[in-house]
One Martini backbone bead per residue (centre of mass of N, CA, C, O) as a GRO file, in nm:
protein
  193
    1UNK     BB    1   0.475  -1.589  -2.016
    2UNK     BB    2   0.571  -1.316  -2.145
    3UNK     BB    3   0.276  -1.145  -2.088
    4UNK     BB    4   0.362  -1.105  -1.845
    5UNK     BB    5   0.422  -0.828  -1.574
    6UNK     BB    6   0.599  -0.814  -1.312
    7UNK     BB    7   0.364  -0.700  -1.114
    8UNK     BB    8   0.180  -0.982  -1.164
    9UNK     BB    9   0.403  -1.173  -1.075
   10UNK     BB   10   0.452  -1.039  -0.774
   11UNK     BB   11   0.137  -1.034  -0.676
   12UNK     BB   12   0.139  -1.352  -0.764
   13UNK     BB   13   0.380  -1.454  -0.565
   14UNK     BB   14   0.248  -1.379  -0.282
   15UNK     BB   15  -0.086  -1.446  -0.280
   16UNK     BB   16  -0.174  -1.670  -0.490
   17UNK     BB   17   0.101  -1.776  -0.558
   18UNK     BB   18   0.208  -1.919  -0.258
   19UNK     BB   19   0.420  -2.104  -0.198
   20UNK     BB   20   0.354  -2.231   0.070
   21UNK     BB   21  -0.008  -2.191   0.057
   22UNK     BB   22  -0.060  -2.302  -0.283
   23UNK     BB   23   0.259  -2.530  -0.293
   24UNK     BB   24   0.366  -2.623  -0.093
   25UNK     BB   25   0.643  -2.503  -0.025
   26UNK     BB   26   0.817  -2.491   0.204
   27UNK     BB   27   0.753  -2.656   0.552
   28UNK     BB   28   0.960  -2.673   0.709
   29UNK     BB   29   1.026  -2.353   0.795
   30UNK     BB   30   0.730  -2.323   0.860
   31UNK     BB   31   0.706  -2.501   1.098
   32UNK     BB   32   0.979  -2.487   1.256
   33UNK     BB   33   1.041  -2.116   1.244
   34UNK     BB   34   0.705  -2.029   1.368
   35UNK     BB   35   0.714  -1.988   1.669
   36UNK     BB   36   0.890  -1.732   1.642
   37UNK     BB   37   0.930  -1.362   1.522
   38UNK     BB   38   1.255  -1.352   1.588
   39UNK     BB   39   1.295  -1.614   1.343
   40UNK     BB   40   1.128  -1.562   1.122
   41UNK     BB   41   1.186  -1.338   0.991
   42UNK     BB   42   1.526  -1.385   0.917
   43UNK     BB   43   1.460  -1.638   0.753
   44UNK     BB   44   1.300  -1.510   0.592
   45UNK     BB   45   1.555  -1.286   0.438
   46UNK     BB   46   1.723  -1.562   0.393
   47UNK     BB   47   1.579  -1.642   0.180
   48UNK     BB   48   1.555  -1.459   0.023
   49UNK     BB   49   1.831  -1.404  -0.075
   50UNK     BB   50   1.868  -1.664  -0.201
   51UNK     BB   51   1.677  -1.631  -0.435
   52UNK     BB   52   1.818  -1.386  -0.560
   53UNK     BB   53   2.074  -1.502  -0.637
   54UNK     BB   54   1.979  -1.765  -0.792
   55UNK     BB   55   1.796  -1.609  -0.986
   56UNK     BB   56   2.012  -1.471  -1.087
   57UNK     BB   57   2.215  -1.694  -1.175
   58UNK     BB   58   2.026  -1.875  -1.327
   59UNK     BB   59   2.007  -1.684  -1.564
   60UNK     BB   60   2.283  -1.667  -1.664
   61UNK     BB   61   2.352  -1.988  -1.685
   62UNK     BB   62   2.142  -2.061  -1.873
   63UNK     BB   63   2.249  -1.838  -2.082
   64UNK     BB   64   2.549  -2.051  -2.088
   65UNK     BB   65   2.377  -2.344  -2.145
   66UNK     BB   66   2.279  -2.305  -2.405
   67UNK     BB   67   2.466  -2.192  -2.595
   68UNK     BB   68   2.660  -2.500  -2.503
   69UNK     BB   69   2.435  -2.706  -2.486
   70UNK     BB   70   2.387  -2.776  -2.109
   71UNK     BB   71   2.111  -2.842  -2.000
   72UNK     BB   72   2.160  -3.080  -1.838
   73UNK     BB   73   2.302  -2.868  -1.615
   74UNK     BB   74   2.090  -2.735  -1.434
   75UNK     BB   75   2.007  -2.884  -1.164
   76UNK     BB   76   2.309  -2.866  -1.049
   77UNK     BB   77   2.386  -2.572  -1.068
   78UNK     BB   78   2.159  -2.465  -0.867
   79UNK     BB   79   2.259  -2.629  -0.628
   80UNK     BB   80   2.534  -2.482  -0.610
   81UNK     BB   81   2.437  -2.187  -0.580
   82UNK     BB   82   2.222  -2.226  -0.331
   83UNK     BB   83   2.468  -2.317  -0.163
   84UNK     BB   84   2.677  -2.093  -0.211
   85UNK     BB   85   2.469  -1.889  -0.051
   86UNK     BB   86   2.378  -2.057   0.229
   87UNK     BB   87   2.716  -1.970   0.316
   88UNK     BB   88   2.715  -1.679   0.305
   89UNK     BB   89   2.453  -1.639   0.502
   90UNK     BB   90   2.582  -1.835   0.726
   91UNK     BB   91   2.872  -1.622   0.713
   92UNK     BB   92   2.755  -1.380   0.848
   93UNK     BB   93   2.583  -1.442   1.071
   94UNK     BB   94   2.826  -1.585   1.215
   95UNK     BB   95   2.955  -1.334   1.270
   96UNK     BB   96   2.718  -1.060   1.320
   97UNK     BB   97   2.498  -1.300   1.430
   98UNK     BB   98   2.528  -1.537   1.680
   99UNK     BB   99   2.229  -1.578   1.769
  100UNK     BB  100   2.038  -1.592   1.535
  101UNK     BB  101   2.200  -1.851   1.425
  102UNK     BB  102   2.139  -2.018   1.696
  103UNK     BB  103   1.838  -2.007   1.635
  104UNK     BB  104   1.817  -2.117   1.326
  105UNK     BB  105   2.016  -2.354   1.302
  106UNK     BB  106   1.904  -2.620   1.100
  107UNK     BB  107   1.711  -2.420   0.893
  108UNK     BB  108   1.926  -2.259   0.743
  109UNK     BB  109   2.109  -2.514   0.591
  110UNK     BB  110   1.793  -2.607   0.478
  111UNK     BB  111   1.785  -2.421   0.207
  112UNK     BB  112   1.921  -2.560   0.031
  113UNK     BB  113   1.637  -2.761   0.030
  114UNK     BB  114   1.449  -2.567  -0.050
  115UNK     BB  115   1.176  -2.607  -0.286
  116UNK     BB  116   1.148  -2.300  -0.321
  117UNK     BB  117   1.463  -2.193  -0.425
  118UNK     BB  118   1.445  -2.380  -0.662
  119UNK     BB  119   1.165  -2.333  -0.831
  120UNK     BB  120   1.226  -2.072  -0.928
  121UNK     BB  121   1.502  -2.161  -1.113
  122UNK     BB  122   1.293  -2.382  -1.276
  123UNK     BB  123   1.065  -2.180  -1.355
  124UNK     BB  124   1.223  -1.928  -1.480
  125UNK     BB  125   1.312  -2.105  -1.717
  126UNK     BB  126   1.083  -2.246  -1.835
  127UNK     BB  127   0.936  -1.982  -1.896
  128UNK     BB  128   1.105  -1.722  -2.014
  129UNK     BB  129   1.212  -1.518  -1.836
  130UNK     BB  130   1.273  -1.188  -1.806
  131UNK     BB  131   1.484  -1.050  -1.596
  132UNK     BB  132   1.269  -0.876  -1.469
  133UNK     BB  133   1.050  -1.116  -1.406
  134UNK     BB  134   1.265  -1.288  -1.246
  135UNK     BB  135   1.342  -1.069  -1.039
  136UNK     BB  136   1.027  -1.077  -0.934
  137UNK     BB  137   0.944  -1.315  -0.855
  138UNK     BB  138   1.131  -1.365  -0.647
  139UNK     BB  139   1.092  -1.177  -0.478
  140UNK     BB  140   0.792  -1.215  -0.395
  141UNK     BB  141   0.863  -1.534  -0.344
  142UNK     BB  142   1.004  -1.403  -0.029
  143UNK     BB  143   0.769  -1.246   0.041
  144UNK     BB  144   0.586  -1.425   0.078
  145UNK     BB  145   0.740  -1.638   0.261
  146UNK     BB  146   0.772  -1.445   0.489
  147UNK     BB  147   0.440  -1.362   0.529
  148UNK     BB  148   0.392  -1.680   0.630
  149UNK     BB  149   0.610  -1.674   0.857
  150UNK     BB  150   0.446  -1.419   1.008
  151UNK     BB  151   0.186  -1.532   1.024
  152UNK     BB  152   0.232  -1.830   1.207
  153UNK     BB  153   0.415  -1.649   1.407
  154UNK     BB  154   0.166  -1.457   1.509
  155UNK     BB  155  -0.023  -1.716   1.601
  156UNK     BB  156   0.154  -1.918   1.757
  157UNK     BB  157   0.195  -1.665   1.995
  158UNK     BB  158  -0.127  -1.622   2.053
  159UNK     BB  159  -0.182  -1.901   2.151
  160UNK     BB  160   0.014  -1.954   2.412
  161UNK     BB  161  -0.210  -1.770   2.580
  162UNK     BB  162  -0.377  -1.979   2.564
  163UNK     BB  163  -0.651  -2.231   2.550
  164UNK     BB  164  -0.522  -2.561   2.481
  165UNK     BB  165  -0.593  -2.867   2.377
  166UNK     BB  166  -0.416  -3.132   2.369
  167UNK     BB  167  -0.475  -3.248   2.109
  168UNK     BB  168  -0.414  -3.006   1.919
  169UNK     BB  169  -0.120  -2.978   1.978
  170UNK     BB  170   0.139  -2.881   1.800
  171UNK     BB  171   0.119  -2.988   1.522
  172UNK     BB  172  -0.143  -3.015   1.434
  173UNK     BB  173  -0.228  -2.712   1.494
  174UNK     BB  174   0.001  -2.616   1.284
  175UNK     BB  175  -0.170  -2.759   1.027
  176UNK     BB  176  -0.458  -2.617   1.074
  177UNK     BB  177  -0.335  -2.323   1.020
  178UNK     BB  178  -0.227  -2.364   0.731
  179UNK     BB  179  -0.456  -2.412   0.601
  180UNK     BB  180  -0.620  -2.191   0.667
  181UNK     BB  181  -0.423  -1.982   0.551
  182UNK     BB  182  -0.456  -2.120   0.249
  183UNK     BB  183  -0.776  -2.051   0.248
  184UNK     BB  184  -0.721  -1.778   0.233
  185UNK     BB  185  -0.509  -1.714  -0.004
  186UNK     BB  186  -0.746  -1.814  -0.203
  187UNK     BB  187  -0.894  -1.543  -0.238
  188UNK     BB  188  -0.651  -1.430  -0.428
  189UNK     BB  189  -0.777  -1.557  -0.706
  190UNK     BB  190  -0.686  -1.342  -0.944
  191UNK     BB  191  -0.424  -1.204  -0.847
  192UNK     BB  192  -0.197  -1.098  -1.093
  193UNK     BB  193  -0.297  -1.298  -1.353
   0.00000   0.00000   0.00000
């Protein structure tokens, strides 16, 4: 996976292979706090810094857990540093934006759960990604995140407006829209590499 190049990597973690649309990884907060762009969006941001800070340092970690042979120790070390970021993330947001942490409520603390924030920091060391490679992988991986909750909160903000059948209201209409935009992304299918 090393010949492949940190901007097609970017470019493909973002549309053809987007973490939420094309494996479906994070869709708790993808349906549950995308009803509103006002809450969509900084949830993308502290998402994104999540995964850029877990996947910083779970480089470094890997090749400190390598050196000491203590390989079997990724995957709890990951879920510490990730957990420890969404505390950082959690307590800024409670400090300086008391509303949006009240919006954003138990979707925030669920950041630490969210399995597209692991996925990255272990697909990017089983792949043996160059710190830059790894460092564009998580940002792409943020901003397609981030993408995909700013796309279906501002479809289902539109559709508020709508006259829709009460039959396919609330989750289903959700989980609809979320398919469509998947099929949508399926298009970007070779771009990135």
């Amino acid at each position: 996976m090393n010949d492949v190049s940190a901007f097609q990597l970017f470019i493909g973690v973002i549309l053809a292979n987007n973490f939420v649309l094309a494996t479906f990884l994070g869709l708790c907060p993808f349906l549950g706090v995308s009803g509103r762009l006002d809450s969509a969006l900084p949830m993308g941001i502290a998402t994104t810094f999540v995964i850029l800070v877990a996947s910083i340092c779970a480089y470094g970690l890997n090749i400190l857990l390598v050196m000491l042979n203590l390989e079997f120790l990724r995957l709890i070390s990951y879920i510490v540093i990730i957990a420890s970021a969404v505390q950082l993330v959690e307590m800024v947001l409670k400090k300086y934006s008391p509303t949006l942490f009240r919006a954003l409520g138990i979707y925030l603390p669920l950041i630490t759960t969210n399995c597209a924030v692991l996925y990255v920091a272990v697909n990017q060391t089983s792949n043996n990604f160059s710190f830059v490679q790894a460092l564009s992988y998580a940002l792409g991986g943020g901003i397609g995140f981030t993408l995909a909750l700013v796309l279906m909160a501002s479809v289902r903000e539109r559709l508020q407006l709508s006259n829709v059948p009460t039959l396919v209201q609330g989750t289903a209409l959700s989980l609809m829209l979320g398919g469509i935009l998947s099929l949508c992304f399926m298009g970007f299918a070779g771009v990135g590499g």
